[in-house]
C-alpha angles and dihedrals in degrees: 000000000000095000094049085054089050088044093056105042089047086052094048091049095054097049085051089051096051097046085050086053097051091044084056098049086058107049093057090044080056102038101038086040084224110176098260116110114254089220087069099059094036080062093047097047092052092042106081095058091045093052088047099058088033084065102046085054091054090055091067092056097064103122142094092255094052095043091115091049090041092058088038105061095036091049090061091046096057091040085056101043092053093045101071101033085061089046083046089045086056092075091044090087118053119269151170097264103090093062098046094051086046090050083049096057092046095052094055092044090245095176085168103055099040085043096054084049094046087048094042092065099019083252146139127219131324120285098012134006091269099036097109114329145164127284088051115231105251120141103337092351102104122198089248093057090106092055101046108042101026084044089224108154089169127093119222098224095087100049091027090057082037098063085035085066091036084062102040089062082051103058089040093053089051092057097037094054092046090055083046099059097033081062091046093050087043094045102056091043085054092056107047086050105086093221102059092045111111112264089250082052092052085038091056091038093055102035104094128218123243100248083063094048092049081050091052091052093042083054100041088050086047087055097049093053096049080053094049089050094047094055090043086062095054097049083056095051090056084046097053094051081050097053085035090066096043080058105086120180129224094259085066095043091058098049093053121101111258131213109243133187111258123252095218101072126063106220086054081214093123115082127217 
């Protein structure tokens, strides 16, 4: 019993890990506006409690009647659950995406969000420190104004793409461990349910050792004799009700015709 409790709350503290993880993986994709869609980690993050309470569903299914609905909704897990981490695996690799969500920004005149990222690394624009960096030229304002009065000589596209990639293992170790678990928890349910057992386990499970054989024949012999004896009972039951009618009482005796000597002759010595 300790070791099912232990199970479980090791379980639980995992799956509360792992959402924390995720929520945390969001938040600096927000808040960073790193190119990875919002809608991925939102998934992730509420993928380890769906998947929780998804498992503990297909335990219950664990039997020979529900095995169609068993295949299907595990089917679709999995499906799900590879799904993003191969969307997730996608902004592992450099891409493209970085400059063009930092040409986006630009373009909208996000000072927020460049200057977040600026702040974040200590950093001025992409490439270099003046392409295309917060505060914006515009009138005195030149494109080197970063550089020279916040005294930044770094670009952001190498630490920027760095903690893209950070998040993106991030995102694909979530998913991974909760599969991981999802198979564990299956796994030992699986186990422990004869049918889904391998034929050599069923085998092993059925095949007898000799010491319960041994117990088998003793109580099969012990079986036929109780049958011998009981027979033996019986036959002296029919034996009683024979000697029982060989027994006559007195009654009987007296009611019977006896044999007399007979009156006619004088000696008497002449029975009836």
């Amino acid at each position: 019993m300790a070791l099912i409790q232990i199970a479980i709350v090791t379980g639980s503290t995992l799956i509360i890990l792992l959402t924390l993880l995720a929520g945390y993986a969001y938040s600096q994709i927000r808040l960073l506006s790193l190119p990875i869609p919002l809608t991925l980690p939102l998934l992730i993050t509420l993928l380890p409690t769906f998947t929780t309470l998804a498992t503990t569903y297909l335990t219950r299914l664990l039997r020979p009647s529900n095995l169609p609905a068993f295949t299907t909704l595990l089917t679709l897990l999995t499906t799900l659950e590879t799904a993003l981490a191969t969307w997730a695996i996608t902004y592992l690799p450099s891409s493209c995406g970085l400059e063009e969500r930092w040409s986006a920004l630009y373009r909208s005149k996000d000072a927020n969000a460049i200057r977040r990222i600026q702040d974040r690394w200590s950093c001025c624009g992409f490439n270099s420190p003046v392409d295309r960096a917060w505060p914006f030229p515009h009138g005195k304002i030149k494109p080197t104004y970063c550089q020279e009065f916040l005294e930044r000589n770094t670009a952001c596209a190498a630490p920027w793409g760095e903690e893209e990639r950070k998040m993106a293992g991030v995102l694909v170790g979530i998913t991974v461990a909760v599969f991981a678990i999802k198979i564990v928890v299956l796994g030992t349910q699986m186990r422990n349910t004869a049918w889904t057992r391998p034929a050599w386990m069923r085998f092993l499970s059925v095949a007898e050792p000799d010491d319960s054989r041994g117990g088998r024949e003793s109580e099969r012999l012990l079986i036929g004799e109780g049958a011998r004896v009981e027979e033996e009972y019986h036959d002296e039951e029919n034996g009683g009700v024979v000697d029982g009618a060989l027994h006559i009482t007195d009654e009987e005796v007296e009611n019977r015709p006896r044999l007399e000597p007979s009156g006619l002759t004088g000696d008497g010595e002449h029975w009836q």
